[in-house]
C-alpha positions as CSV (number, residue, x, y, z in Angstrom):
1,X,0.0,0.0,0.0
2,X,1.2,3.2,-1.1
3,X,2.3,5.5,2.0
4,X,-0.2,8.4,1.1
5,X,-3.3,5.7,2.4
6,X,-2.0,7.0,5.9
7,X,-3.2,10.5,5.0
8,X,-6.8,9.7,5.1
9,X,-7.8,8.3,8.6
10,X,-9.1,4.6,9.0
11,X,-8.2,4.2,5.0
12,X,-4.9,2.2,6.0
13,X,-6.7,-0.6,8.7
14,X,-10.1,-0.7,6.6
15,X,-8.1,-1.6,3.2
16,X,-4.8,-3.5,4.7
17,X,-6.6,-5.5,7.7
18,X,-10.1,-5.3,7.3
19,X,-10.8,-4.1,10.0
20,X,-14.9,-2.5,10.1
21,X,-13.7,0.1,12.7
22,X,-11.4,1.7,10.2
23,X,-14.0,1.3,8.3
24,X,-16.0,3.6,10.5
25,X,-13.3,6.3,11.1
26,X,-12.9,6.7,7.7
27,X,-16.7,6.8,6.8
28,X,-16.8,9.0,9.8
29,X,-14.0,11.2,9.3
30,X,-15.3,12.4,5.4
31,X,-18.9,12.9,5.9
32,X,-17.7,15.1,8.8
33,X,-15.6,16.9,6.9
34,X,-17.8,17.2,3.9
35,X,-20.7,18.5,6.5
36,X,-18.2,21.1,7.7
37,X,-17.3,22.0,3.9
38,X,-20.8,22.6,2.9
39,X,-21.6,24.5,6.3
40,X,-18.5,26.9,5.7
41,X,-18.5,27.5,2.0
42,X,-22.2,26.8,0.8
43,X,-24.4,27.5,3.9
44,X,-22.5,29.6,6.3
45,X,-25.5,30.1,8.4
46,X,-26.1,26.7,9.1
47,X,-23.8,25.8,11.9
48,X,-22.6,28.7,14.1
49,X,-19.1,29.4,13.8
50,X,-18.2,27.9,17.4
51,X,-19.7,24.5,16.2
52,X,-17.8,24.8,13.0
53,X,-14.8,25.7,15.0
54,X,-14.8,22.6,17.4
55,X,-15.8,20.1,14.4
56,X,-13.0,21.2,12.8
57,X,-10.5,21.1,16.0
58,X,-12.2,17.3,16.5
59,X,-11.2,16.6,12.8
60,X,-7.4,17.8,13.0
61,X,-7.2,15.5,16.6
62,X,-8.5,12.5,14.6
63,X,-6.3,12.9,11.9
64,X,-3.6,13.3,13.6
65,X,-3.9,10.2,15.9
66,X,-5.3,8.3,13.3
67,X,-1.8,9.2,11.2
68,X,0.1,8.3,14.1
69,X,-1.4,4.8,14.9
70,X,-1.2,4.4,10.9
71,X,2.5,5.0,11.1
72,X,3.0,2.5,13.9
73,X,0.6,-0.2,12.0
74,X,2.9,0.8,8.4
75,X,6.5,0.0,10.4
76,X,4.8,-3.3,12.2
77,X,4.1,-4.6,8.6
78,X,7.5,-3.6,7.1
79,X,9.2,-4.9,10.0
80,X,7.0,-8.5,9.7
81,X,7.7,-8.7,5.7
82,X,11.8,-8.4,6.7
83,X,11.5,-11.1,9.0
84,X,9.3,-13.0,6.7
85,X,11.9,-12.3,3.6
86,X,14.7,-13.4,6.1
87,X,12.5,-17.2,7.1
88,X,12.5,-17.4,3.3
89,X,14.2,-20.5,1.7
90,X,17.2,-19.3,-0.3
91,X,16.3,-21.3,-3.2
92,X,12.7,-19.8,-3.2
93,X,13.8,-16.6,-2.7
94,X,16.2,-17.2,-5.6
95,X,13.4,-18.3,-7.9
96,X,11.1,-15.2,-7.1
97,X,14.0,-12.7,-7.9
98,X,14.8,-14.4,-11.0
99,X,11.1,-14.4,-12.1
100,X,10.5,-10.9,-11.2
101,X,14.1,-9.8,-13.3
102,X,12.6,-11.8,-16.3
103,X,9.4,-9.8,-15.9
104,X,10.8,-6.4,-15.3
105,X,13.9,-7.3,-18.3
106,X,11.2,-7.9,-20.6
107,X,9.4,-4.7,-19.5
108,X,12.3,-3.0,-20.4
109,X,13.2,-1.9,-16.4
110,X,17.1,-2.6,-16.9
111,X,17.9,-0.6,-13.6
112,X,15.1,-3.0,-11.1
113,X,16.0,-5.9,-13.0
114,X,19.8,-5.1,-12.1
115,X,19.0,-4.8,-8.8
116,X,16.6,-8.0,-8.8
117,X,19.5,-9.8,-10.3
118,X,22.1,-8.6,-7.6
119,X,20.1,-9.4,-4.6
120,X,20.0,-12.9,-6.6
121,X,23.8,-13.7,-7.0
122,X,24.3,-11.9,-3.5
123,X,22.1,-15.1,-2.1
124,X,23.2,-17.6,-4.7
125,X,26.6,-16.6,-6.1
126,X,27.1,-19.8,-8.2
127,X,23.0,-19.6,-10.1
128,X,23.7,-19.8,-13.5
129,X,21.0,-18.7,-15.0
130,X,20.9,-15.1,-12.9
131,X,24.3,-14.9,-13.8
132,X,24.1,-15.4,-17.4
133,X,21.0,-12.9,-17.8
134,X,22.9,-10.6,-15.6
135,X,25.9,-10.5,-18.4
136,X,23.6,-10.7,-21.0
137,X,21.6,-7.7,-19.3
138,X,25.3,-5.6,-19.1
139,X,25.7,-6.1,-22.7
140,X,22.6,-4.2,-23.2
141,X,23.6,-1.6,-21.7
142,X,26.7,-1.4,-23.6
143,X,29.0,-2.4,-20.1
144,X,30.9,-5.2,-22.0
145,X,33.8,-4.9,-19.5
146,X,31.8,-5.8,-17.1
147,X,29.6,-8.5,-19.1
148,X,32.8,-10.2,-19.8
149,X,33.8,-11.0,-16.2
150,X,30.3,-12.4,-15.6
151,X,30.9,-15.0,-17.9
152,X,34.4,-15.4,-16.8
153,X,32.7,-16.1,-13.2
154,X,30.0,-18.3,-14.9
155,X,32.3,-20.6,-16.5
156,X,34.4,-21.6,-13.5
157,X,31.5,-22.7,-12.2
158,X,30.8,-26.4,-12.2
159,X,27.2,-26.0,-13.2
160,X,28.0,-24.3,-16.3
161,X,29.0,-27.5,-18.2
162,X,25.0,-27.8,-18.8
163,X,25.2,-24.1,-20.2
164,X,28.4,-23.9,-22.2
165,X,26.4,-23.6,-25.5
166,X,24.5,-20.2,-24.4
167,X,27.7,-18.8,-22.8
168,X,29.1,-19.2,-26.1
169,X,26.2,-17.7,-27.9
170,X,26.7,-15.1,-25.2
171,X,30.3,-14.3,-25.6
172,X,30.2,-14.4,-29.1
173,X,27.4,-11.6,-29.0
174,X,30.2,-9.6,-26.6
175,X,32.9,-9.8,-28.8
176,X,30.6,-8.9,-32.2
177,X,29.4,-6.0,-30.5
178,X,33.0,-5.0,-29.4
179,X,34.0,-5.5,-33.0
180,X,31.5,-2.7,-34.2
181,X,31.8,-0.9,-31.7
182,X,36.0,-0.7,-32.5
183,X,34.5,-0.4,-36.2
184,X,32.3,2.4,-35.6
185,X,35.0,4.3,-34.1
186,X,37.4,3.6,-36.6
187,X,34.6,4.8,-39.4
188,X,34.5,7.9,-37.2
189,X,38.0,8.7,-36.7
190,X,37.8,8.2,-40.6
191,X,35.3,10.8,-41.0
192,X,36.7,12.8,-38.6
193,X,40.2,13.0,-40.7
194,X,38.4,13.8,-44.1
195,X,36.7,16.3,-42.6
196,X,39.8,18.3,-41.6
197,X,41.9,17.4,-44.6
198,X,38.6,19.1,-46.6
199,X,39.3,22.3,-44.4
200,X,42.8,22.4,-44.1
201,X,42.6,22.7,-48.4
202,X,40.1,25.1,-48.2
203,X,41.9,27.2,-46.0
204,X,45.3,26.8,-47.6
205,X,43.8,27.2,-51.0
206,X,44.7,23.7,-52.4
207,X,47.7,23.5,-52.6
208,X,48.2,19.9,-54.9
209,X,46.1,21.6,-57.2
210,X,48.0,25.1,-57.3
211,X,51.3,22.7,-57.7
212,X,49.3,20.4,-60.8
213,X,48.7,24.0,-62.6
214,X,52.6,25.6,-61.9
215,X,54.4,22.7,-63.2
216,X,53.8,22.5,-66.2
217,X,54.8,25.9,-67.0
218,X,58.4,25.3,-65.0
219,X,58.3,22.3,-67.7
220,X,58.1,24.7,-70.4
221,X,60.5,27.1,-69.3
222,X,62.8,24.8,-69.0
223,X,62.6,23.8,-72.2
């Protein structure tokens, strides 16, 4: 539940616990309000302005306790899910990362499914197949350096007999990629030097062609 449920009184423990009091506060707390609103805005002489004065005092007391014992309820829960994630069994808890990194890779959320995959390898250091979508992942992203020592760690690994056919694929999808990326670069530097060969000519007037049109006449006087 998103932390801004603690803003409206009773919200938190009717929609988290379901719990009818909540329920009640929260039922209770907006039609007060709204009968306040309408009173102060709409039909001033409706309620007399020390009425309106304590409803509204009453309102600011319930919201404020109600945040308060909505805080405590929010840090019981966070604190029961860390104990909860710590009872887990490491190779459950290494199945649910790796499912929730394929989901969020495929949604195209590189930086949570980085962090999904790290919290993976940081239980299970020697699961191959976190490890080889975590290299894969890095190659994505253009960190080849990177890419290339998790499949240096992958294939020490006696698992990765099973897997040496997709580490290959892997690596040689590394080492294309560095090739064009070493051939862009070169094309560039390429470009780079026509460009200022171009300028330097134009600035200097030519000069191969200004020496094609003088020779021939030092031919001729020579002659």
């Amino acid at each position: 539940m998103h932390w801004s449920a603690l803003l409206w009184p009773g919200f938190a423990q009717a929609w988290g616990r379901g719990s009818w009091a909540g329920l009640a506060v929260a039922v209770g707390f907006t039609w007060v309000g709204c009968v306040l609103l309408v009173a102060t805005v709409v039909y001033s002489g409706w309620i007399d302005a020390d009425a309106r004065n304590l409803g509204a005092a009453a309102l600011v007391v319930v919201w404020v306790l109600a945040l308060a014992e909505s805080r405590t309820q929010w840090r019981r829960a966070a604190m029961a899910l860390v104990s909860e994630a710590a009872r887990e069994d490491p190779a459950a808890r290494c199945e649910r990362l790796f499912g929730e990194a394929q989901r969020l890779y495929l949604a195209g959320d590189w930086d949570a499914t980085e962090a999904r995959l790290r919290d993976l390898l940081a239980t299970d250091a020697k699961d191959i197949e976190g490890r080889l979508l975590l290299a894969t992942l890095l190659r994505h992203r253009e960190r080849t350096d990177e890419a290339l020592v998790e499949l240096d760690r992958l294939e020490r690994l006696e698992a990765a007999d099973a897997w040496r056919d997709e580490i290959a694929r892997e690596r040689s999808a590394l080492y294309e990629q560095l090739t064009q990326t070493e051939t862009d670069n070169e094309e560039d530097h390429a470009d780079d030097g026509v460009v200022a060969i171009e300028t330097a000519r134009e600035e200097h007037g030519h000069p191969e062609t200004e020496n094609d049109e003088t020779e021939p006449g030092d031919y001729r006087a020579a002659a």
